[in-house]
PANU-926302 format. One line per field, with one value per residue (C-alpha): residue number from 1; x, y, z. Coordinates in steps of 0.05 Angstrom, whole numbers. Layout:
N
num	[NUM/...]
xx	[X/...]
yy	[Y/...]
zz	[Z/...]
END
This chain:
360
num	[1/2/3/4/5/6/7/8/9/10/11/12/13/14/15/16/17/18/19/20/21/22/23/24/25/26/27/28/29/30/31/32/33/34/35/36/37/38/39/40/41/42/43/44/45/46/47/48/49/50/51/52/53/54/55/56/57/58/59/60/61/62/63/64/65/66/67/68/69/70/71/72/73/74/75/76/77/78/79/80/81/82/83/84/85/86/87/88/89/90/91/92/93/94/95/96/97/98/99/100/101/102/103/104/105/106/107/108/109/110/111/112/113/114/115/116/117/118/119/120/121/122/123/124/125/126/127/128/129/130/131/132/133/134/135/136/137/138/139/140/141/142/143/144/145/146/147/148/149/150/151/152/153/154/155/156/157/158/159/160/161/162/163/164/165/166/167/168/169/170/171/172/173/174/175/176/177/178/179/180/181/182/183/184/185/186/187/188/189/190/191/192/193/194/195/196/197/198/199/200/201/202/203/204/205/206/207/208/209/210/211/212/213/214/215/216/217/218/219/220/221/222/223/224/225/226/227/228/229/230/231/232/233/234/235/236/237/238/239/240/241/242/243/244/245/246/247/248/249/250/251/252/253/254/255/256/257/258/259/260/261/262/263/264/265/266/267/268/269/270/271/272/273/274/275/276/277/278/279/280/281/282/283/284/285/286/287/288/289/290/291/292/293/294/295/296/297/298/299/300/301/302/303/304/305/306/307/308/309/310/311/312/313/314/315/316/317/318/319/320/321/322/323/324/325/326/327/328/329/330/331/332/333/334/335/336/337/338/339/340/341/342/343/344/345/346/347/348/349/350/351/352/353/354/355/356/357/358/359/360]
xx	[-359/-358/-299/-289/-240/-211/-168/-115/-114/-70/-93/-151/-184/-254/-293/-349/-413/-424/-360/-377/-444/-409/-352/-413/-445/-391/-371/-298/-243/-187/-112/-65/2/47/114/129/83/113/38/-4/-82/-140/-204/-267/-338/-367/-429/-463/-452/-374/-311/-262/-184/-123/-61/-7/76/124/191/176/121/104/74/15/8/-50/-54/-133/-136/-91/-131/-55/-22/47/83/152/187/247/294/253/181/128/69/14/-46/-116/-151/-220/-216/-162/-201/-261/-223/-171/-169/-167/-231/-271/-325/-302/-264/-276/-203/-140/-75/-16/60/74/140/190/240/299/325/366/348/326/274/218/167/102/93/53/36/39/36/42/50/114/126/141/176/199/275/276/344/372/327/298/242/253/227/236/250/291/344/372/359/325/340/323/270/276/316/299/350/387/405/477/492/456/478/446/441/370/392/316/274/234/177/110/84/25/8/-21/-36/9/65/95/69/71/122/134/191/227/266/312/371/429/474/467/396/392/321/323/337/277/224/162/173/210/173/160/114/146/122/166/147/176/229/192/178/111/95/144/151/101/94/126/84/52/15/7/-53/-95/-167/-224/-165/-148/-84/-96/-40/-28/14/34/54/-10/-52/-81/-114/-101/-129/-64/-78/-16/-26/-20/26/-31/-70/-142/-153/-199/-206/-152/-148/-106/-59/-11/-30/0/-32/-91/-141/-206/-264/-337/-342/-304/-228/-192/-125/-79/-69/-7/20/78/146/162/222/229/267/234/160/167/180/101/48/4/45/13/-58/-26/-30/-83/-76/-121/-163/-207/-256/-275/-337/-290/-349/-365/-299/-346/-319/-358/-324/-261/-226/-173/-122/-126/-51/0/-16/20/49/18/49/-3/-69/-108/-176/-199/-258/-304/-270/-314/-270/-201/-142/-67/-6/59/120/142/88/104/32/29/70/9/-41/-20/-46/-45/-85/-142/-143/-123/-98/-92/-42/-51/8/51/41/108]
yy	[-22/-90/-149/-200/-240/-235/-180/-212/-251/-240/-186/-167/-120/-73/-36/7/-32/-7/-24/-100/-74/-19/-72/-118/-57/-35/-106/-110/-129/-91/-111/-83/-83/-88/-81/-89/-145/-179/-187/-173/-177/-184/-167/-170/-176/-248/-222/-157/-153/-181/-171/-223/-221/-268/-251/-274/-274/-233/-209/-130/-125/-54/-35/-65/-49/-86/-93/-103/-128/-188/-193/-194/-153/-150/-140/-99/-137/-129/-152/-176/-166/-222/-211/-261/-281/-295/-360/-372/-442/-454/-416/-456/-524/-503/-564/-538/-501/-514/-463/-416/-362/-328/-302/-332/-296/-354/-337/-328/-285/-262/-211/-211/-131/-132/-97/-26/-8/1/45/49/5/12/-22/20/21/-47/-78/-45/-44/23/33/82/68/103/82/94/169/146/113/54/1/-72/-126/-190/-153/-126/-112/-43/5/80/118/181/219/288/342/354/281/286/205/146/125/87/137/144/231/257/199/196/150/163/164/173/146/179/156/91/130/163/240/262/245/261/262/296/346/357/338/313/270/210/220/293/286/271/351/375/321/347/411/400/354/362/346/341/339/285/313/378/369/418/417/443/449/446/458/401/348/282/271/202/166/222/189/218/210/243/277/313/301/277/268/246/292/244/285/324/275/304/282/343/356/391/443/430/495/542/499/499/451/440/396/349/311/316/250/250/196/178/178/136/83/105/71/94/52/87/147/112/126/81/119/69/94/77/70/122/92/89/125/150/218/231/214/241/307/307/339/293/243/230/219/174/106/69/30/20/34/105/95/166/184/236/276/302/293/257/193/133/76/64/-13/-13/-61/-75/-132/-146/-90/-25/-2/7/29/10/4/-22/-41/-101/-91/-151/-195/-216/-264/-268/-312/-312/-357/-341/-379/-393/-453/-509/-509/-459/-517/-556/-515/-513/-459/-466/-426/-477/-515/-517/-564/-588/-640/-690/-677/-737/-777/-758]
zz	[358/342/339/311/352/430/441/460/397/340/294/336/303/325/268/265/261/192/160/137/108/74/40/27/-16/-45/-72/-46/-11/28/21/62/72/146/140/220/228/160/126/70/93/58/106/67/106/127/131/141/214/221/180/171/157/116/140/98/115/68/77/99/47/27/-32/-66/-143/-187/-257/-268/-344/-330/-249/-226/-158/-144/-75/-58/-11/31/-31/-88/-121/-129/-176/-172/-211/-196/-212/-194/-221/-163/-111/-126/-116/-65/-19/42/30/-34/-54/1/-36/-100/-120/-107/-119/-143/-142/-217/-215/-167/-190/-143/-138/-80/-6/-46/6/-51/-29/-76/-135/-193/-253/-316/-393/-426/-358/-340/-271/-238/-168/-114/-97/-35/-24/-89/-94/-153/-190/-226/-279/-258/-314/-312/-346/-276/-202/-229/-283/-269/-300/-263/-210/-179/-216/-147/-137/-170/-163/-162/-96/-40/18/19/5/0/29/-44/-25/-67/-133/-168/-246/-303/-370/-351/-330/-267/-263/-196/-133/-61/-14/43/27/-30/9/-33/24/56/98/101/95/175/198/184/170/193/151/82/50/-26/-97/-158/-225/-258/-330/-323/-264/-228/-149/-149/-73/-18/66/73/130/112/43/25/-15/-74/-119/-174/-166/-214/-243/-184/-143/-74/-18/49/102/149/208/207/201/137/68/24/-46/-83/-140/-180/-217/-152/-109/-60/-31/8/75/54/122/191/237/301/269/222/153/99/41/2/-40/-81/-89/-121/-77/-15/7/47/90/122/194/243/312/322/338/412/435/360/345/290/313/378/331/306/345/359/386/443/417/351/381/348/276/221/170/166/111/84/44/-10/-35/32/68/120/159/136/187/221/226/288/308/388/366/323/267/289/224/154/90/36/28/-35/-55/-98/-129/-143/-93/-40/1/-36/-17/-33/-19/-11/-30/43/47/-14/-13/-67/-106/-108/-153/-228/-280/-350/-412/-415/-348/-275/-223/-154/-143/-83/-33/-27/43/85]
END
């Protein structure tokens, strides 16, 4: 294993020594997103031998959605949603350092929704944004009409309340729209999802109302790849591949860990992996409690279910909810709106700018 900093240094991280070679081939970046330790961070490789990270602050950032004709992302956030956009022109000039990254995301828009605990985020059809109200059991499109307007609600939730009832958390696109969910249970009361957590946990298919697999471990993450539905079972550690026509589903790969954030890139599948919760009813619930405290990245090769690295955070990371890869971004760079800095670099249709900060 190699590292790239002390380990007693903030966000120390070790990797397997073929993890920055493997980025560097692949031609990407990794974004992920840690709610407890209130970042977003981009680790991309410095060379072939060394990986190194950007750790930005956000407000309980969680899920990471990207919208790749318009080279935009946007962020949920403890009470709002901030999509940025990518300007090379601006990452080529940035002052700080010039000629040192080749992307870099700028605040564009921040829609304010209120403390809704949004789970996964999506962009969809004609840019819509698409998001998992966990606490209002629903799925939502987000505008600058209102805070959120629904767009779907499993058939048992009989009020659009915010009781968290069913712990809806995951959803995967097709064709630009929402097919596919997960949560909990199908609990209709305030938290009922908590009973029986590592056990109820369900699929449904949003087109038909349908739950199309149930009695599964605390569900995650549900993504289509190569047409195929792929899902992460938290409390067993497990990627599954789910045959949506049988309501049953293949291991593809079992990690002593918790499972949760998922991104394809080529053949390559990157699972975000957390630290259980200490002195946590619910954790202390899942079987492998005791071997689940380790975070990070597990890099799988999908067509042979094979491991291909592992990245793991000795500090300050011990949670992850999303994981995302972006493609064709070698050493990206984002601001957030915390820093004025961001204040400073001005896009329009035909130019960009830096302006010189005022002496204080």
């Amino acid at each position: 294993m190699n590292t790239n900093s002390s380990p007693v240094a903030p966000f120390s991280c070790t990797y397997s020594a073929q993890v920055p070679d493997l980025l560097q081939k692949l031609n990407c970046s990794i974004a992920i997103s840690t709610y407890q330790a209130g970042k977003l961070i981009f680790l991309s490789a410095k060379d072939e031998n060394s990986l190194i990270q950007l750790p930005r602050t956000f407000a309980r950032p969680m899920g990471i959605a990207e919208n790749k004709s318009k080279d935009k992302i946007a962020l949920a956030a403890k009470d709002e949603i901030i999509v940025f956009a990518n300007s090379k022109a601006l990452a080529q000039h940035y002052p700080k350092s010039p000629n040192k990254y080749d992307a870099l995301y700028m605040p564009r828009v921040t829609y304010h929704t209120g403390p809704l605990d949004i789970h996964d985020l999506s962009f969809g059809k004609d840019d819509q944004l698409f998001a998992v109200n966990t606490l209002f059991s629903s799925i939502i499109k987000i505008d600058d009409d209102f805070n959120f307007t629904p767009y779907w609600t499993p058939p048992f939730i009989d009020k659009l309340v915010s009781e968290d009832r069913c712990h809806l958390n995951g959803m995967a696109m097709k064709d630009g729209l929402p097919k596919y969910a997960t949560a909990f249970n199908q609990g209709n009361s305030f938290q009922s999802w908590r009973e029986k957590v590592t056990e109820s946990g369900v699929i449904f298919d949003i087109d038909s109302n349908d739950v199309i697999i149930e009695g599964l471990a605390m569900p995650h993450s549900p993504r289509i790849f190569n047409d195929e539905l792929f899902v992460l079972l938290s409390a067993t550690g497990e990627l599954v591949k789910v045959n949506t026509s049988t309501g049953k589903y293949d291991v593809v790969v079992k990690v002593d860990g918790f499972v949760r954030g998922m991104s394809l890139h080529k053949d390559y599948l990157f699972i975000g992996l957390s630290k259980l919760r200490k002195n946590s009813s619910t954790f202390g619930k899942l079987k492998f409690a005791e071997k689940a405290n380790h975070s990070g990245i597990i890099i799988v090769h999908l067509p042979t279910g094979s491991i291909a690295g592992k990245i793991t955070y000795e500090t300050s990371v011990d949670e992850i909810y999303d994981v995302h890869i972006l493609a064709d971004k070698i050493r990206p760079n984002i601001m957030n709106t915390l820093n004025e800095n961001y204040k400073l670099g001005l896009m329009t249709p035909e130019s960009t700018y830096w302006a010189i900060p005022k002496p204080a």
